[in-house]
N, C-alpha and C positions, 0 to 999 in steps of 0.2 A: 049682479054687477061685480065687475072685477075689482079687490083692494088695491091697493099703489102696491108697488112695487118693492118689496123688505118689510111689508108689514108681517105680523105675528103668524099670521093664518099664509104661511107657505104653501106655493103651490095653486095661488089662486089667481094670481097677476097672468095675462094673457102671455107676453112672453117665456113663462113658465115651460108653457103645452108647445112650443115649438121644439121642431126636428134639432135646429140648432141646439139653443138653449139645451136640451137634454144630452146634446152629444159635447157643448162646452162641459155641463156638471161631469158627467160621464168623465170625461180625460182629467179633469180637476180630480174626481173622485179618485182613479188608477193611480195620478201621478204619488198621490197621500199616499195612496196604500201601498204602493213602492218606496216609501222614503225620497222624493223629490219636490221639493219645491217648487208651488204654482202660481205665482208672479203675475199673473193677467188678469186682465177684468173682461167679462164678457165681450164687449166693444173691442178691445184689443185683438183677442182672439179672433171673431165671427171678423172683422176686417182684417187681417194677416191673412185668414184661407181665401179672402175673396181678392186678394192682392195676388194672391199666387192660382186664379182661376177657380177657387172650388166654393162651391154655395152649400155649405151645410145646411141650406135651408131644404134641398132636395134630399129628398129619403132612398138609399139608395142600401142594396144589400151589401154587408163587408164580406168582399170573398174569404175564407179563410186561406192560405197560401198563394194572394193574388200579391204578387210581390211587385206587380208596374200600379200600384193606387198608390196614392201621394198619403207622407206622413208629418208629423210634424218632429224636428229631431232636433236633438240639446248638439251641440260641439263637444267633441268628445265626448260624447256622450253624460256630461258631468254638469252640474251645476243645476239651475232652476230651469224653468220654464219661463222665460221672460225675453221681452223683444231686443233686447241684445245679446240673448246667446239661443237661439231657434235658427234651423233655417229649414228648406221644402226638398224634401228626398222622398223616391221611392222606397215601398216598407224593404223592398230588397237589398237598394246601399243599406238601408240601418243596421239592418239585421247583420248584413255583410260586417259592417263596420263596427258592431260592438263583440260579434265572435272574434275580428281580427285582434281587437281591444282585450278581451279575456285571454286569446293566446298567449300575446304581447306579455299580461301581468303575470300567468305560470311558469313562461318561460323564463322572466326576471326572476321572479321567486327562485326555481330550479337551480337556476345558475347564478346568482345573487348570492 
């Protein structure tokens, strides 16, 4: 039998074993180890992707340089993770949009 939910014994609550669930920890886990702040709580998350069409409940493979799969992105790239500064882009704008962001900061540096 499964324990509740936050009990001691991690990893044993039935939502644990879902696709979701492990792909929420999973982007929690990155955002840390980036130095970003992750502001959501699982409900938060798992409904924001289903708001914008996507079920993390399906297992799906991440292409590596599939730049049309949706991601989830900070405004300027800066701040937390949290439902007033996210919105849904392809991993392409991001990508796009944070090298334009780094150019942006060396060219200031340079000429600054």
């Amino acid at each position: 039998m499964a324990r509740p939910f936050g009990s001691k014994n991690k990893g044993t609550h039935l939502l644990c074993s879902t696709p979701a669930f492990k792909k929420f920890n999973s982007h929690k886990y990155n955002a840390k180890r980036r130095g970003v702040e992750f502001n959501l709580t699982f409900d938060e998350w798992n409904n924001w992707w289903l708001s914008h069409g996507v079920d993390k409940q399906i297992v799906t493979r991440r292409g590596i340089g599939d730049g049309n799969k949706l991601c989830m992105c900070r405004y300027n790239d800066t701040g937390p993770y949290a439902l007033n500064n996210i919105y849904c882009d392809t991993n392409y704008n991001n990508v796009k949009e944070q090298l334009l962001m780094r150019y942006k900061n060396i060219k200031e540096t340079h000429n600054g």
